[in-house]
C-alpha positions in Angstrom: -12.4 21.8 -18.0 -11.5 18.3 -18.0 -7.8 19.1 -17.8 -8.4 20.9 -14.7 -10.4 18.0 -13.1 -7.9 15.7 -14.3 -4.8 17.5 -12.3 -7.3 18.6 -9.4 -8.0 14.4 -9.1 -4.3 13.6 -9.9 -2.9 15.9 -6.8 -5.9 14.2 -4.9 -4.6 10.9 -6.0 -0.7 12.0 -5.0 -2.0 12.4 -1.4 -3.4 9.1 -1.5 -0.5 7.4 -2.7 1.3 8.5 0.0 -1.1 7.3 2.4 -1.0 3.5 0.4 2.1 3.8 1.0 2.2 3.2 4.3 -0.6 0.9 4.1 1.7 -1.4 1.8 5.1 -0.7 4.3 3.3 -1.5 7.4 -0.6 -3.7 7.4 1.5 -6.9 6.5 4.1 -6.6 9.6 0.5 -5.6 12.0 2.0 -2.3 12.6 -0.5 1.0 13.4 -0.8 2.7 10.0 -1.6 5.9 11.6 1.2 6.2 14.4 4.0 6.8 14.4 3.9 9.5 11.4 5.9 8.4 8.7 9.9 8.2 9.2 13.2 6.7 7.1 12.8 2.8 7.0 16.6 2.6 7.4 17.2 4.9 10.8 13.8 5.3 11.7 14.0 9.3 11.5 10.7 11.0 11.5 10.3 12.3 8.2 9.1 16.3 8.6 6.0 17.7 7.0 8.0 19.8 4.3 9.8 16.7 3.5 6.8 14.3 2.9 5.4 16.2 -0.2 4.4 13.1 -2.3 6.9 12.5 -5.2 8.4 16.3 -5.1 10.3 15.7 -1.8 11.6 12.2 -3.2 13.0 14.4 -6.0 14.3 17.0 -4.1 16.2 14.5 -1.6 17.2 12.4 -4.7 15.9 9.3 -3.1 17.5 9.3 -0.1 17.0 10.4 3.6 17.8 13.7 4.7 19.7 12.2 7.7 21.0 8.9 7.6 21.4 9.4 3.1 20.2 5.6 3.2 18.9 5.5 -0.4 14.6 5.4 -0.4 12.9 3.3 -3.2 11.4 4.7 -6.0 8.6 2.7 -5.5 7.2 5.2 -3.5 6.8 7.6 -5.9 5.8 5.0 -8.4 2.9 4.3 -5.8 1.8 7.7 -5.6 1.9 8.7 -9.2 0.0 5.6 -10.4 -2.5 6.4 -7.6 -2.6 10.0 -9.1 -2.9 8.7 -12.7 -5.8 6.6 -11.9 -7.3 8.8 -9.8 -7.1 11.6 -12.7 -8.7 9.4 -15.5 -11.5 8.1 -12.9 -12.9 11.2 -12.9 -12.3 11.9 -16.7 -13.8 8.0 -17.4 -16.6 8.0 -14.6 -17.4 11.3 -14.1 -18.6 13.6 -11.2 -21.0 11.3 -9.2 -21.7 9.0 -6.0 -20.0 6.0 -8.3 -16.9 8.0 -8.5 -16.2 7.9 -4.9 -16.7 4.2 -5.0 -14.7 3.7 -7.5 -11.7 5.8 -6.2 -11.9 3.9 -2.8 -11.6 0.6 -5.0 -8.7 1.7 -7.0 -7.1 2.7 -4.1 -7.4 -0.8 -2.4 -6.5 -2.6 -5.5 -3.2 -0.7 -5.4 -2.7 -1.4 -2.2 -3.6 -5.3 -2.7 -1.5 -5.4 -5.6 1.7 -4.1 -4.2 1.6 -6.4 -0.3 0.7 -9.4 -2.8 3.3 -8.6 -5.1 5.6 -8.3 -2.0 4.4 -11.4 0.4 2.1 -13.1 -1.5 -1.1 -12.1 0.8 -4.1 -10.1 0.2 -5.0 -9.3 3.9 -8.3 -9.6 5.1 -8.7 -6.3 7.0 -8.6 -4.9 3.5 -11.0 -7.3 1.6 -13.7 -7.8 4.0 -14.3 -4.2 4.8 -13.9 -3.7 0.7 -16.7 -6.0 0.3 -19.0 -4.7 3.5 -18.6 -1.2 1.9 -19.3 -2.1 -1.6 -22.7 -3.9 -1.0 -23.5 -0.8 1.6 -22.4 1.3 -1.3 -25.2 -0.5 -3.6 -27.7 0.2 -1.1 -27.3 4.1 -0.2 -26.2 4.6 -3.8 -29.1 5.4 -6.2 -27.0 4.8 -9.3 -26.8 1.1 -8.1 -28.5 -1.7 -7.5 -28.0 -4.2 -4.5 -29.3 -7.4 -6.1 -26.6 -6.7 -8.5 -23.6 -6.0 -6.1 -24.9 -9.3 -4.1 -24.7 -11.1 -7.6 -21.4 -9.7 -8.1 -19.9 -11.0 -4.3 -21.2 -14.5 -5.1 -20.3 -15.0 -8.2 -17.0 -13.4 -7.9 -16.0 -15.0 -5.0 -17.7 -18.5 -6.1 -16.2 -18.9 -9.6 -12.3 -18.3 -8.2 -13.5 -20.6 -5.6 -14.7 -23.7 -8.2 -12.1 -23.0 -10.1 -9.8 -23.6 -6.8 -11.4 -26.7 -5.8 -10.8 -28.2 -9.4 -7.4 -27.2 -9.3 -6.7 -29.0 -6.0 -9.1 -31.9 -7.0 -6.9 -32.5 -10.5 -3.6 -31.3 -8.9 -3.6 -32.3 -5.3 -2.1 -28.8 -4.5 -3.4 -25.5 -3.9 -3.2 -23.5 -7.1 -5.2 -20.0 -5.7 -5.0 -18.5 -2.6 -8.4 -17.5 -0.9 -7.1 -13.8 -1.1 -7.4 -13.7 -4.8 -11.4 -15.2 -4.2 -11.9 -12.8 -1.6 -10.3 -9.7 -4.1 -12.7 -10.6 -6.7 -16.1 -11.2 -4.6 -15.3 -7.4 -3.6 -14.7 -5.7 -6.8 -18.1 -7.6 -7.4 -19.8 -5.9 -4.8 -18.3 -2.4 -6.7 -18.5 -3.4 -10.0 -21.7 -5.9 -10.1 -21.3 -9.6 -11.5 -21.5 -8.8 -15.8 -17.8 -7.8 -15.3 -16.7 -10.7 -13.8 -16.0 -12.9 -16.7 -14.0 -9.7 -18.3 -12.1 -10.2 -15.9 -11.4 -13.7 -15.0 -10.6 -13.8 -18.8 -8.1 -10.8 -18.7 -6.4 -11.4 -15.8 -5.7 -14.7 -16.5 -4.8 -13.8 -20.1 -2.3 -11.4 -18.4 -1.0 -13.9 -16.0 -0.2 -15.9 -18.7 1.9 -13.4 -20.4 3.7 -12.8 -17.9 4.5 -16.2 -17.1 5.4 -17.0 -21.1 7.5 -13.9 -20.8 9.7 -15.4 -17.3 9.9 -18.6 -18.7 11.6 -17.4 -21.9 14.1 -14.9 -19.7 14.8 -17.2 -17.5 15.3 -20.1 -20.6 13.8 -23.3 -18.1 10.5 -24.0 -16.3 8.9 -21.1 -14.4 9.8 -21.9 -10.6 8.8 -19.1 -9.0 5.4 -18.7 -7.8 3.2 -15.3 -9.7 1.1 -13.5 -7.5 -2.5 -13.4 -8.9 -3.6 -10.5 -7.3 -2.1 -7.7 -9.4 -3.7 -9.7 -12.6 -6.9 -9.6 -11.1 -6.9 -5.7 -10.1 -5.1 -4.8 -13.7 -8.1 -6.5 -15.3 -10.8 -4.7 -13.3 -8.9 -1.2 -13.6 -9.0 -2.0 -17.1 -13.2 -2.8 -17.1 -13.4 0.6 -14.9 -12.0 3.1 -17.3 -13.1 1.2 -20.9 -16.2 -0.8 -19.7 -18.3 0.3 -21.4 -17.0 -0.1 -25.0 -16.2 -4.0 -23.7 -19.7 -4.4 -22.2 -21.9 -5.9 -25.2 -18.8 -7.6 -26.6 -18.0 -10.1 -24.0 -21.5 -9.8 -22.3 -22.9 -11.4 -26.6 -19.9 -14.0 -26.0 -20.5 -14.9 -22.1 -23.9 -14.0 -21.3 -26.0 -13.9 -24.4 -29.3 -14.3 -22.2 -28.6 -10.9 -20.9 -29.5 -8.8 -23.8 -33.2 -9.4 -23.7 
């Protein structure tokens, strides 16, 4: 049974992908994400129905376009199997219920965030504020959830990044996160409530760091280039989502001792 839900959710979350993948291509250029239908970024060839099959027509064409043979980027497919991956073990980790469906729609955005941060260094507001306007509507229609908790989760998402900002610049004299990363985590607060938000603070910085060690060390000087903090931030609450609750009383006895009674 759960095999079966996990390859019905997977396919689901292969259509998906697709679908982020225009997203990523075109919100940061302001170009219609529904029209035109999808076509070759070299020669601008409308791509047919039978050839848009996520990841199977990539395959078939062996990454390149049927017309022009420009080569296609595997990060298409990349897009659209991680989508189906996370879609599959959301349903595995969350289970058949309203929170699922919120929880799909946020791992969809933070795929989408991650990727047009990764690329240009912005997490767009037409993604973010809607994110956050549907997570605290979300906590209201929802019965699983709680509203107090999803407005807990916005402020002090949004307002810790943002201290943490003005300190930065206050010490620094330069601007050290960008109001897209504040606006990313007050909406996975809205989703997720506020307990997980110092999970993941801690994580994604933790990650960040890693990363930054690791470039650093390849490229044998000072780190130069500047690291988007966005995919950090969204690996981190992907992370809470699917193993939450085993991580729940051990950072909420560290951070939020109060809590427990």
């Amino acid at each position: 049974m759960s095999e079966t839900l996990f390859f019905e959710f997977f396919i689901l979350g292969l259509l998906f992908g697709s679908f982020a993948n225009v997203v990523i291509y075109r919100l940061p250029s302001g170009d219609n994400i529904a029209l035109p239908r999808s076509r070759c970024p070299s020669c601008k060839s409308p791509i047919p129905w039978y050839l848009n099959i996520p990841v199977m027509s990539w395959l078939l064409l062996k990454g390149k376009c049927s017309r022009c043979k420009t080569k296609i980027s595997s990060r298409y497919p990349i897009v659209e199997i991680l989508t189906g991956l996370l879609f599959g073990v959301a349903i595995l980790k969350v289970g058949p219920s309203y929170f699922l469906i919120e929880i799909l729609v946020l791992l969809l955005g933070l795929i989408i965030v991650s990727f047009i941060d990764y690329d240009h260094y912005i997490i767009p507001d037409k993604i973010s504020y809607p994110g956050m306007i549907i997570g605290l509507l979300g906590a209201i229609l929802n019965p699983e959830r709680e509203f107090l908790d999803a407005l807990l989760g916005l402020l002090m998402g949004g307002g810790f990044l943002w201290a943490i900002a003005v300190i930065y610049y206050k010490v620094k004299k330069e601007e050290g996160m960008g109001g897209g990363d504040i606006k990313l985590l007050a909406w996975i607060g809205t989703v997720l409530g506020w307990k997980p938000i110092a999970f993941i603070i801690l994580v994604s910085s933790l990650l960040g760091s890693i990363v930054g060690l690791f470039l650093i060390y390849k490229n044998k000087d000072s780190l130069k280039k500047v690291i988007p903090f966005g995919p950090f931030i969204a690996a981190a609450a992907v992370l809470y989502v699917f193993f939450g609750k085993e991580l729940t009383a051990w950072y909420l006895e560290i951070f939020f001792p109060w809590s427990q009674f």
